[in-house]
C-alpha positions as CSV (number, residue, x, y, z in Angstrom):
1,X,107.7,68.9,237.3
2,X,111.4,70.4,236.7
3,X,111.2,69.1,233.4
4,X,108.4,71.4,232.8
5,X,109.7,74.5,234.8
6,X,110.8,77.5,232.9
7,X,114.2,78.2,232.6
8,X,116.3,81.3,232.3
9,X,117.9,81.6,229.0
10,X,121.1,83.6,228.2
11,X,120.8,86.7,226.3
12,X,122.4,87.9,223.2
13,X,124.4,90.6,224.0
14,X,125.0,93.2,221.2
15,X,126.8,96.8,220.6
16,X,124.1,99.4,220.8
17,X,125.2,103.0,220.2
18,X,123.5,106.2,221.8
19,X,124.6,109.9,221.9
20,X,127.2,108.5,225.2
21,X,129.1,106.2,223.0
22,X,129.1,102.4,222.4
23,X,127.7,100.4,224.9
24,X,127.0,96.7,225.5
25,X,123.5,95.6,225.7
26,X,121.9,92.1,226.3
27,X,118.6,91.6,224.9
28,X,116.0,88.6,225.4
29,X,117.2,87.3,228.4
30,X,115.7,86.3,232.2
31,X,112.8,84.2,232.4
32,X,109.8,84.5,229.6
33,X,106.3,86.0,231.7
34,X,104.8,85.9,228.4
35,X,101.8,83.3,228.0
36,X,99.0,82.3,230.7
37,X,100.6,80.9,234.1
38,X,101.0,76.7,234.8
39,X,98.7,74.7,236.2
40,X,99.8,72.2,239.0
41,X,101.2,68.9,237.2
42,X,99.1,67.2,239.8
43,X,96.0,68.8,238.9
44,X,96.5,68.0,235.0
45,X,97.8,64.4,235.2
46,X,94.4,63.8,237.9
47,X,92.1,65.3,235.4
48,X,93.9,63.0,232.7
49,X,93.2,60.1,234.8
50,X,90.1,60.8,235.9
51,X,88.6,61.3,232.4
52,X,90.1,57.9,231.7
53,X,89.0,55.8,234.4
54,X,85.5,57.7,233.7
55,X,85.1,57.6,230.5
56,X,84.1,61.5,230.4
57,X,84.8,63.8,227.9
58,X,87.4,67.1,228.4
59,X,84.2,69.1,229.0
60,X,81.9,66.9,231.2
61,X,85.5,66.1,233.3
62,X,86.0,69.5,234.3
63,X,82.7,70.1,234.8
64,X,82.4,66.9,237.1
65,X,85.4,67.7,238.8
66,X,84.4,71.5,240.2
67,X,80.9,69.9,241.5
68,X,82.9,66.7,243.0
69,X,85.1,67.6,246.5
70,X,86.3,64.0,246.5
71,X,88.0,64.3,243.2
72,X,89.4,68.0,244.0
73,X,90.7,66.3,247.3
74,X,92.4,63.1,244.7
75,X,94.1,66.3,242.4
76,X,95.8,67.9,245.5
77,X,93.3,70.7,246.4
78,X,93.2,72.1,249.6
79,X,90.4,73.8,249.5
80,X,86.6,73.5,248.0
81,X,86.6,75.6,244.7
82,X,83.2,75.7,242.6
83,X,84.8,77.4,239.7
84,X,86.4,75.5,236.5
85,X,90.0,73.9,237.3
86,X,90.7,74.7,233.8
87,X,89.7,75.4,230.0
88,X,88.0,72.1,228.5
């Protein structure tokens, strides 16, 4: 999972001039928010191995998997959830 954490990059910094003078600006640095948020590595690598050991298809293992308490409880949920896990 730290592999697949997202890591601060360094910015670029350049000279940017406004009606004060020179200054020193860094652009495109901190940590990128853009794109849709991680799923648990837990949850992915159990719906990998579940649609394996099952034979299922991406779309019939998700589905399975938000009717199936047993297999949320194997993919490190704590709680019931009825809703999709994820996009097929």
């Amino acid at each position: 999972a730290p592999l697949f954490a997202r890591k601060a990059r360094m910015g670029k910094s350049r000279e940017d001039a406004d009606m004060f003078g020179p200054t020193l600006v860094v652009a495109a640095g901190g940590v990128s928010r853009a794109g849709r948020p991680r799923l648990p590595i837990r949850l992915m690598v159990s719906l990998l191995y579940l649609k394996h050991a099952f034979n299922e298809s991406d779309e019939s293992v998700v589905e399975r998997w938000s009717e199936n308490v047993v297999w949320q409880l194997f993919s490190g949920m704590e709680y019931y959830q009825s809703k999709l896990p994820c996009d097929a």
